[in-house]
C-alpha positions in Angstrom: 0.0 0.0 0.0 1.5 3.8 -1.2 0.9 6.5 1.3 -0.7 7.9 -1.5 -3.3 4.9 -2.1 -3.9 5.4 2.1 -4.3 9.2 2.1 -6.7 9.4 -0.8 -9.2 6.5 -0.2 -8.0 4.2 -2.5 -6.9 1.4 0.1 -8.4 0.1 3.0 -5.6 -2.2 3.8 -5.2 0.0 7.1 -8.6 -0.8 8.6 -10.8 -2.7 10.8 -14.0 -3.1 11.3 -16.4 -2.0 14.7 -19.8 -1.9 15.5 -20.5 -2.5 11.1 -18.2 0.7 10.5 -14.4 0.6 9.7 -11.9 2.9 10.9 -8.1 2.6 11.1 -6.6 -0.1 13.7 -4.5 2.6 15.4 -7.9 4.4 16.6 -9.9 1.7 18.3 -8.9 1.8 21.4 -9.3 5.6 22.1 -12.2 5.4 20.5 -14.0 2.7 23.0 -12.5 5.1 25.4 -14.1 7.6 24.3 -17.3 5.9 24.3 -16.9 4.8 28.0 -16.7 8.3 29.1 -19.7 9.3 27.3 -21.7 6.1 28.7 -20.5 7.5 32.5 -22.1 10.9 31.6 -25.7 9.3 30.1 -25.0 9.0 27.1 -24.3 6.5 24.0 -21.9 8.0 21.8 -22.3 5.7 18.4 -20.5 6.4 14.5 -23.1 8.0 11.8 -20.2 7.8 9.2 -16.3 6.5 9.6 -14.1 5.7 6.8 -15.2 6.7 3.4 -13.4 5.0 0.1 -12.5 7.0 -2.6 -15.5 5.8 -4.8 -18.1 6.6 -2.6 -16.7 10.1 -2.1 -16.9 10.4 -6.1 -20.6 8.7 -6.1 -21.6 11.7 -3.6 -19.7 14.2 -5.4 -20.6 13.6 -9.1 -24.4 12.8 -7.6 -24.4 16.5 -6.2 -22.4 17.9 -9.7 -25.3 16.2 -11.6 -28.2 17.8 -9.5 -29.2 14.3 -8.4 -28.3 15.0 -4.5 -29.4 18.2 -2.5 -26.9 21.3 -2.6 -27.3 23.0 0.7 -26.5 26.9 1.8 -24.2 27.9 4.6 -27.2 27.4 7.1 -27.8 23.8 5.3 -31.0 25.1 3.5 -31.3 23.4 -0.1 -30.4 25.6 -3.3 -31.7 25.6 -6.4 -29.5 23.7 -8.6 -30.6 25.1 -12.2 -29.9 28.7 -11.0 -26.6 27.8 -9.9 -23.5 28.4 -12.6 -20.3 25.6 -12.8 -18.6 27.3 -10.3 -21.2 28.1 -7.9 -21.8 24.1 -7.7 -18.4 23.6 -7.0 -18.0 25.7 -4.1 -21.8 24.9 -2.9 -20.5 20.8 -2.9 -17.1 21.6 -0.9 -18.9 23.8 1.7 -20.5 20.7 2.7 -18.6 17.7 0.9 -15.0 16.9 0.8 -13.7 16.8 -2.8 -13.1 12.9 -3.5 -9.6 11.9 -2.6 -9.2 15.1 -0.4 -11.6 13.6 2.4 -10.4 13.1 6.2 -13.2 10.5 6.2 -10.3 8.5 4.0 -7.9 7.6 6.7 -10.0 6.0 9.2 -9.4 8.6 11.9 -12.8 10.9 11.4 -15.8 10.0 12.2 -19.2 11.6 12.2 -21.2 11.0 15.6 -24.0 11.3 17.6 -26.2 9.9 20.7 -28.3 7.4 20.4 -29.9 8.0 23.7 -31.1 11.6 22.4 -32.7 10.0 19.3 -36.5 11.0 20.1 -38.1 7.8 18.6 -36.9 4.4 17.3 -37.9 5.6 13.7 -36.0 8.9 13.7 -33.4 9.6 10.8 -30.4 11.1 12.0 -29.5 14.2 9.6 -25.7 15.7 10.6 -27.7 19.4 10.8 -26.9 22.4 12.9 -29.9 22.7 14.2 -29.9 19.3 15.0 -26.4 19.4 17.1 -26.7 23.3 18.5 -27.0 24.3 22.0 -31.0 23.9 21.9 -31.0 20.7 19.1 -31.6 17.3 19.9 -27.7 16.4 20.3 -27.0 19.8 22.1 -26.4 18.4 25.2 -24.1 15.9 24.2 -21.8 18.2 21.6 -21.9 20.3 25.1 -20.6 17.8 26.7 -17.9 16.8 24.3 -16.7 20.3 24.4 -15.8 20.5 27.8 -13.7 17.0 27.4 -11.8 18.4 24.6 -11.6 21.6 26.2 -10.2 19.1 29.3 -8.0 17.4 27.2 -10.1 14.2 28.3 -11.6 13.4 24.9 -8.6 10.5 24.3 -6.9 12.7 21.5 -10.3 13.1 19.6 -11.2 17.1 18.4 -13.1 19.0 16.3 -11.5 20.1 12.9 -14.4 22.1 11.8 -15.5 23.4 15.2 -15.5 27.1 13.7 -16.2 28.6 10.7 -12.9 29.3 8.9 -14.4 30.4 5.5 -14.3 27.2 3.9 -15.9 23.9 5.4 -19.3 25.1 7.0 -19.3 23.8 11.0 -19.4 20.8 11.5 -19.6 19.5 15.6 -20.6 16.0 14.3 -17.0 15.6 12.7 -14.5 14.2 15.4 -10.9 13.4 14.6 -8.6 11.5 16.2 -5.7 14.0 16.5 -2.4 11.4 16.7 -2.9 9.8 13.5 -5.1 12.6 11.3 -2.2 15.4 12.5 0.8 13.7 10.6 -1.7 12.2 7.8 -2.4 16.1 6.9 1.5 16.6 7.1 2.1 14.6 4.4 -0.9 15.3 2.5 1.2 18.0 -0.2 -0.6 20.3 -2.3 1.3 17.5 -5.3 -0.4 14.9 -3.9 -3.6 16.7 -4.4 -2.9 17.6 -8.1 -2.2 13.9 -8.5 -5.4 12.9 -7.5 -7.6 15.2 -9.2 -5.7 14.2 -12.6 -6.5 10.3 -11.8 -9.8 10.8 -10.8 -13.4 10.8 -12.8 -14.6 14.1 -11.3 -17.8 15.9 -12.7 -16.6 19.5 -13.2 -13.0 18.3 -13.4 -11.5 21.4 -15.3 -12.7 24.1 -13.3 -11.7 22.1 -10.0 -7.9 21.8 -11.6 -8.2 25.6 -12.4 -9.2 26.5 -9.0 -7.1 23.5 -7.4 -4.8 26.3 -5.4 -7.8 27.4 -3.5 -9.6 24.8 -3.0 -6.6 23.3 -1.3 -5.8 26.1 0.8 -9.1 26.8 1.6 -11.2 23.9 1.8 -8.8 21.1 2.5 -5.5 22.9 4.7 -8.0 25.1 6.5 -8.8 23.5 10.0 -8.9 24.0 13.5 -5.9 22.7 15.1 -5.6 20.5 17.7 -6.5 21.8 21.0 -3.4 20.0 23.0 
């Protein structure tokens, strides 16, 4: 397996599987942890999404590039795709979407999660909103919390990359990383490697995302909230 192969979903050689989700071997055991401490404070901290392959990043991708899948605003309110030009959709996907290859979901340390003991009814759909996960949402008290573990340092190396709005990912306080492993994956995720996989890869609006690749790294890949310890 190439580093390369690892960082941009094309492997999963570095996994294993939990509770029918895989995630990398190195984060299972803080990640049980994790889930202990949450079960001592009321509350049953499961995965909504973990690792996410290369082709299923495209599928979602293309699918939103297409107008088959929702494009959401800043607030996560559906747009109108036929009003929207080329460019427009591009930006609208990554605000929300990771481009394929370029995903944190990819290496096994990022999960998205929420409690299943503040789902309201056995036939409730979870939906990764802010409304759902703010202070007066249906997750709010356990995102509140998780803040004060991280803000602790008790969350067993877990943070929140996309705790803030830093102009390019929207917030995200379902998104948990596992600092240890995503920090030095991010470190040797070059602005080359990047270029390499958008040239490999089948991407609907390909062009535009190579002439705007610059940003789009910087902006919507690079730009994170570091590591609280």
């Amino acid at each position: 397996m190439s580093s390369f192969d690892l960082l941009t979903g094309r492997s999963a050689s570095h996994l294993t599987s939990y509770q029918n989700h895989l995630l990398h071997k190195k984060v299972l055991p803080s990640l049980k942890k994790l889930q202990k401490l949450a079960a001592g404070a009321g509350f049953n901290l499961q995965l909504g999404s973990s690792y996410r392959s290369f082709e299923k990043q495209l599928d979602i991708w293309n699918n939103k590039a297409t107008g088959k899948k929702a494009l959401l605003d800043s607030k996560g309110h559906a747009l109108n795709f036929e009003t929207l030009s080329k460019e427009e959709i591009v930006f609208s996907i990554l605000r929300w979407s990771a481009l394929p290859g370029a995903s944190r979901h990819h290496w096994g340390s990022d999960f998205d999660i929420y409690d299943l003991n503040s789902v309201p009814s056995p036939d409730y759909k979870i939906q990764l909103t802010p409304e759902e996960v703010s202070p007066s949402g249906i997750m709010g008290l356990f995102h509140h919390w998780l803040d004060q573990q991280i803000a602790e340092k008790k969350s067993c190396g877990f943070y929140r990359p996309y705790q803030k709005d830093l102009g390019g990912v929207a917030p995200e306080r379902w998104h948990i990383s596992y600092a240890p492993l995503a920090g030095p994956m991010m470190e040797e995720y070059s602005y080359q490697i990047f270029l390499k996989n958008i040239t490999l890869s089948n991407l609907a609006n390909k062009e535009l995302v190579l002439d705007h690749s610059l940003k789009i790294y910087c902006e919507y890949f690079a730009n994170v909230a570091p590591p609280l310890f």
